[in-house]
Residue frames as qw, qx, qy, qz and C-alpha x, y, z in Angstrom:
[[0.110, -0.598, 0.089, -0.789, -130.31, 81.90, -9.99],
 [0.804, -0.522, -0.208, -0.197, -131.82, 79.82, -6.90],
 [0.830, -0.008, -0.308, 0.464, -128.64, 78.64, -6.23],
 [0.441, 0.396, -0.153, 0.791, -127.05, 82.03, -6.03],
 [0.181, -0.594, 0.217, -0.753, -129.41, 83.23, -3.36],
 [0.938, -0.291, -0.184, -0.033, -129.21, 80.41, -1.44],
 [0.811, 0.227, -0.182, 0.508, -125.57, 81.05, -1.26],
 [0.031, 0.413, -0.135, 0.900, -126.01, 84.93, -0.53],
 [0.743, -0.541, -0.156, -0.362, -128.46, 83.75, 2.46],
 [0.878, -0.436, -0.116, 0.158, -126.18, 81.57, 4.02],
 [0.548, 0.193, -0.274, 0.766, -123.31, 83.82, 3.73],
 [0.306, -0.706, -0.328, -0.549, -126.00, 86.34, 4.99],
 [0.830, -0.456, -0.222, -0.232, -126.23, 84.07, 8.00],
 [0.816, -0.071, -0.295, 0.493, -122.86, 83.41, 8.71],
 [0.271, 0.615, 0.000, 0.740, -122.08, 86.96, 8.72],
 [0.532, -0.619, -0.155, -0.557, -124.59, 87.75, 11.07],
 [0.921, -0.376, -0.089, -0.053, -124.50, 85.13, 13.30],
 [0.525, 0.206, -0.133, 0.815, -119.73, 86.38, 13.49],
 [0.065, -0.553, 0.030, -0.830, -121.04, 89.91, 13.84],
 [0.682, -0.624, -0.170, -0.342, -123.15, 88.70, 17.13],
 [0.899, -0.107, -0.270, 0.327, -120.18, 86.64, 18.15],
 [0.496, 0.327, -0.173, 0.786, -117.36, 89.08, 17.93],
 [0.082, -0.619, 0.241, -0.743, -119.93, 91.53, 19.71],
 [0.797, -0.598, -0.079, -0.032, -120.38, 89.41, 22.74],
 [0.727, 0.088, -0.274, 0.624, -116.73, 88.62, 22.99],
 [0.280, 0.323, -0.230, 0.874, -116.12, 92.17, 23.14],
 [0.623, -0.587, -0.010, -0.518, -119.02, 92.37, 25.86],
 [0.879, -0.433, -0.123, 0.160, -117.06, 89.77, 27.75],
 [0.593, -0.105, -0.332, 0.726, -113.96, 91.68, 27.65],
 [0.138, -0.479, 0.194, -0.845, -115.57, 94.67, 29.10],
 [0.591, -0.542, -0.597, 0.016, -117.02, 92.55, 32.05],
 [0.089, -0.624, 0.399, -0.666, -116.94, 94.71, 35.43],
 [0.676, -0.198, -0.613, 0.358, -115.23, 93.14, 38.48],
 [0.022, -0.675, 0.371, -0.637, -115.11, 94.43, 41.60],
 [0.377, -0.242, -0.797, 0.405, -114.66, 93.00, 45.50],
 [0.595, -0.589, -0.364, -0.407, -117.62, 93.31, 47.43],
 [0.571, -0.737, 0.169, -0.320, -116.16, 92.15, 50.18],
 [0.603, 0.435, -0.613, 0.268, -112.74, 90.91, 51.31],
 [0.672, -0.664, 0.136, -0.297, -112.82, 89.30, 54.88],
 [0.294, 0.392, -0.855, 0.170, -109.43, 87.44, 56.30],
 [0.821, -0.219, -0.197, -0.488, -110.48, 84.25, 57.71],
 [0.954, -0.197, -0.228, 0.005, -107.64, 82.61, 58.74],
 [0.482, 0.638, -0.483, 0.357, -103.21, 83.60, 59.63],
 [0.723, -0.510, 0.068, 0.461, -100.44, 82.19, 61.21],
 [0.507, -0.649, 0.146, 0.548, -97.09, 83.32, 60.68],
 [0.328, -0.155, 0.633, 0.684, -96.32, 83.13, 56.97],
 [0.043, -0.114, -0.528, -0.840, -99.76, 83.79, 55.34],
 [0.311, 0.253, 0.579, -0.710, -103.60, 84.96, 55.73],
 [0.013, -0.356, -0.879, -0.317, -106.62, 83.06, 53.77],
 [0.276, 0.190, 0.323, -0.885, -109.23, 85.30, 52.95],
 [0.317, 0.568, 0.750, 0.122, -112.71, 84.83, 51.83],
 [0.022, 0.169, -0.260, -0.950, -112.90, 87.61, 49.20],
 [0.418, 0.696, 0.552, -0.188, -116.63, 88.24, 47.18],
 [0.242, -0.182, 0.437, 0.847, -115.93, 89.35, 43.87],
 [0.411, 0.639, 0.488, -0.430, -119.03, 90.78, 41.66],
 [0.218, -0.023, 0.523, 0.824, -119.03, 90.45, 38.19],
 [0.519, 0.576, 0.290, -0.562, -121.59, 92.38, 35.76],
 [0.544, 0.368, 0.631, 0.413, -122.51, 91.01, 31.97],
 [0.229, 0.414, -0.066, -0.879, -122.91, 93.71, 29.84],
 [0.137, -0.050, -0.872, -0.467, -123.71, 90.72, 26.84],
 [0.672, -0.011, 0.054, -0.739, -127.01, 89.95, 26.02],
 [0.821, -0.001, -0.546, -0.163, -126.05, 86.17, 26.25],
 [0.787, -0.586, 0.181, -0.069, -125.58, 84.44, 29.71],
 [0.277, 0.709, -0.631, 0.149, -121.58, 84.26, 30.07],
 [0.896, -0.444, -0.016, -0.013, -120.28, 80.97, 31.41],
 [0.186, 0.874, -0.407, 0.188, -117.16, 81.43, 33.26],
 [0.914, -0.088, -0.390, 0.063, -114.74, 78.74, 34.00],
 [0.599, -0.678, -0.222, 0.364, -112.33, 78.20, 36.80],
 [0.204, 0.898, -0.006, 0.390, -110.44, 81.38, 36.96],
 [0.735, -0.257, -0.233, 0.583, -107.12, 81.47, 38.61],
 [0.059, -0.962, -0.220, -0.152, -106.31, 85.17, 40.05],
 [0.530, -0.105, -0.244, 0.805, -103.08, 87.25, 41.54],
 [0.074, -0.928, -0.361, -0.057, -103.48, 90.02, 43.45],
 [0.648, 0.225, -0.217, 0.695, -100.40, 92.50, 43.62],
 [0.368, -0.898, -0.208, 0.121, -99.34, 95.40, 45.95],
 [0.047, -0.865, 0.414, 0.280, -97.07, 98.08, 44.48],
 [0.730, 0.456, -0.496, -0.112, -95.99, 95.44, 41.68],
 [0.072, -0.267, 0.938, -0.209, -94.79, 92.55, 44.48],
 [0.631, -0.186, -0.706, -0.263, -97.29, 89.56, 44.01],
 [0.341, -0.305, 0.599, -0.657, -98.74, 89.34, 47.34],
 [0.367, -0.150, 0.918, -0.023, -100.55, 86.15, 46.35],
 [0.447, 0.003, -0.608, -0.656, -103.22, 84.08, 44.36],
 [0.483, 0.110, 0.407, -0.767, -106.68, 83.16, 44.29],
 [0.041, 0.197, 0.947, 0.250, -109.36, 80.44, 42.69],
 [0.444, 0.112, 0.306, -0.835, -112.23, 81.63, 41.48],
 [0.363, 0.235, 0.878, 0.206, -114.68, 78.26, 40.56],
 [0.069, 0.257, 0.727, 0.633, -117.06, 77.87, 37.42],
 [0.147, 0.534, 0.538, -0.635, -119.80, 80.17, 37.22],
 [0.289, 0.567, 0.576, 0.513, -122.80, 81.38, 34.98],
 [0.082, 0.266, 0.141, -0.950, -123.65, 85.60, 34.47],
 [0.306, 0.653, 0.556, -0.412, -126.81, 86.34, 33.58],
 [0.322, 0.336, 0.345, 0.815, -127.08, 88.33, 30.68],
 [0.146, -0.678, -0.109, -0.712, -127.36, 92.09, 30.97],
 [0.655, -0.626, -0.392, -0.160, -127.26, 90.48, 34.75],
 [0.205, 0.590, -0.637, 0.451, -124.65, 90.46, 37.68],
 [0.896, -0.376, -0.225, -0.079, -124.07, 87.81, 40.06],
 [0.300, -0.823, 0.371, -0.308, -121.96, 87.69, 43.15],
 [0.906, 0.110, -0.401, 0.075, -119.32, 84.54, 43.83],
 [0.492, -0.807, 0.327, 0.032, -116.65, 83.74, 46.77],
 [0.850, 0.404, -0.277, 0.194, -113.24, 82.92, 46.31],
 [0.714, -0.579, 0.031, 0.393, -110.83, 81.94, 48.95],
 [0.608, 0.700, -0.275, 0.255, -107.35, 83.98, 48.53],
 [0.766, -0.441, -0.056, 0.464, -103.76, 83.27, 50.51],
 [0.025, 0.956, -0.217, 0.194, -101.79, 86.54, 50.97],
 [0.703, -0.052, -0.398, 0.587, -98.03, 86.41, 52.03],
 [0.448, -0.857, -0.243, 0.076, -97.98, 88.24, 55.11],
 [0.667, -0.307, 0.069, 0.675, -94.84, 89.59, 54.66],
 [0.255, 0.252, 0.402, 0.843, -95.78, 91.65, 51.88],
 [0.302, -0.705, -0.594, -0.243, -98.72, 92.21, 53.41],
 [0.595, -0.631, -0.199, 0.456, -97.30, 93.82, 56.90],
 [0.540, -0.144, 0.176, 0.810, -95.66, 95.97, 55.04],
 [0.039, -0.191, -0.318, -0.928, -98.59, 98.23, 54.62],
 [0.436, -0.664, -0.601, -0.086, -101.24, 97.37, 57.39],
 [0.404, -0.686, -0.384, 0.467, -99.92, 100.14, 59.36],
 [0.059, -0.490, -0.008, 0.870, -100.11, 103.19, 57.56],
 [0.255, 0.626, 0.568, -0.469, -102.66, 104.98, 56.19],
 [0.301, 0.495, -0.494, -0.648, -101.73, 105.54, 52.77],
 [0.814, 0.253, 0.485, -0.196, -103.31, 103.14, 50.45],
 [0.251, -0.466, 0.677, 0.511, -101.28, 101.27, 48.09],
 [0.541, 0.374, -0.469, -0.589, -101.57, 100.45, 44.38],
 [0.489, 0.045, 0.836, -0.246, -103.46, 97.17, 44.77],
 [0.631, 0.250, -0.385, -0.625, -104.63, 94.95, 41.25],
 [0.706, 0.024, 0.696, -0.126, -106.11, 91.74, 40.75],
 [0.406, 0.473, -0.554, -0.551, -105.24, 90.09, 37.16],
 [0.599, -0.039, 0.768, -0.223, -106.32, 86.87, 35.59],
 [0.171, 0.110, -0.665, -0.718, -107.21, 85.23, 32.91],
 [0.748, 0.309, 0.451, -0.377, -111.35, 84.00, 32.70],
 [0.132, -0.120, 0.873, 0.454, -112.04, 81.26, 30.60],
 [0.419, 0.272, 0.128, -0.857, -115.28, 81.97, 28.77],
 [0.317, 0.228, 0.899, 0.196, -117.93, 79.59, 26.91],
 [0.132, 0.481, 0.029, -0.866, -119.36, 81.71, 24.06],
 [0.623, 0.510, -0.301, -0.512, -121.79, 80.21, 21.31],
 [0.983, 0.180, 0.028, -0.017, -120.41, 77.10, 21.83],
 [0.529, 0.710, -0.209, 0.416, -116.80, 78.38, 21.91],
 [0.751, -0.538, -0.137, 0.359, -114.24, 78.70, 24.51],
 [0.344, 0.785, -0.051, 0.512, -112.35, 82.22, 24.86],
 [0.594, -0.377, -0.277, 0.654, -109.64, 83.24, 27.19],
 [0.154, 0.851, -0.005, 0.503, -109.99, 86.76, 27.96],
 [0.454, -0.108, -0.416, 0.780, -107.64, 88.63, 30.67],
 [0.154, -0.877, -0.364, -0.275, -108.84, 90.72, 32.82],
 [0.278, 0.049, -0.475, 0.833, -107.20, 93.73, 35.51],
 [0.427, -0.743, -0.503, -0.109, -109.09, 95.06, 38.33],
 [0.329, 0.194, -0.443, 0.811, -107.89, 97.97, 40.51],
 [0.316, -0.639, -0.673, 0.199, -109.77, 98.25, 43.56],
 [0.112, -0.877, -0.163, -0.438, -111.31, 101.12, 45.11],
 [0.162, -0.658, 0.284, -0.679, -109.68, 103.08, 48.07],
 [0.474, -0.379, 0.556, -0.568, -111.64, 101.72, 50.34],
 [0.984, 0.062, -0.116, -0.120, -111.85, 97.88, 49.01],
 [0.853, 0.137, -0.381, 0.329, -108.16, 97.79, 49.52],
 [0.104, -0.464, 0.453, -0.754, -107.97, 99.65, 52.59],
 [0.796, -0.186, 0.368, -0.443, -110.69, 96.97, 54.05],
 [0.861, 0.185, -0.428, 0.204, -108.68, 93.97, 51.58],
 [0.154, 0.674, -0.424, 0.586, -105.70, 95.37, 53.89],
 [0.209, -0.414, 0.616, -0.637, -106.88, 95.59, 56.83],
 [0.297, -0.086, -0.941, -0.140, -108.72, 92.58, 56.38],
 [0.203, 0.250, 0.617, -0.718, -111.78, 93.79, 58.02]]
């Protein structure tokens, strides 16, 4: 009989200790992204290098560590370019703020700095997460506000 609840403990445990897992995961895919602040920093003729701020929030009650995170932002479905976002830790329950250079093709770009409709603008990506000792790719999409991609845009 010792045995047998020794067994029914540590399946107990395993259970448990899955059930915590699975619900962080699904706290890391519900992370919330958004751009703080999107500021062009550099263009010649063919493309402009901004310095974007991107703000994630944990919802997890464990400190998310996020590795390097390659990004694409689009405009009206035409890739307008990509972005690097380096290794970083979230707080749990916390939210922390990070920069990440991004190169735009100005071609796609121009084609909507002068008029005053705001286009369908997303950022996608995949984050590489450390969870528990685990590594998880999760994808994420972002669709900016109005007026984050009316100031991404105009680059102000």
């Amino acid at each position: 009989m010792e045995r047998r609840s020794k067994v029914i403990i540590i399946v107990g445990i395993i259970a448990a200790v899955a059930l915590f897992g699975y619900s962080q995961y699904l706290s890391a895919t519900n992370l919330s992204i958004s751009i703080l602040q999107s500021k062009a920093i550099q263009k010649n003729d063919n493309n402009s290098l901004y310095n974007m701020t991107l703000q994630f929030k944990n919802p997890s009650v464990l400190p998310l560590t996020v590795g390097k995170t390659d990004f694409v932002i689009s405009i009206n479905n035409e890739n307008l370019g990509t972005g690097t976002l380096q290794p970083l830790v979230i707080p749990p329950m916390g939210k922390i703020a990070s920069q990440a250079p991004f190169l735009a093709d100005n071609t796609i770009l121009h084609k909507y700095d002068t008029t005053d409709n705001v286009p369908n603008i997303k950022l996608t990506g995949t984050s590489e997460y450390g969870i528990m000792g685990m590594t998880v790719n999760v994808p994420f999409t972002y669709y900016p506000t109005q007026q984050e991609a009316r100031e991404f845009i105009h680059g102000s």
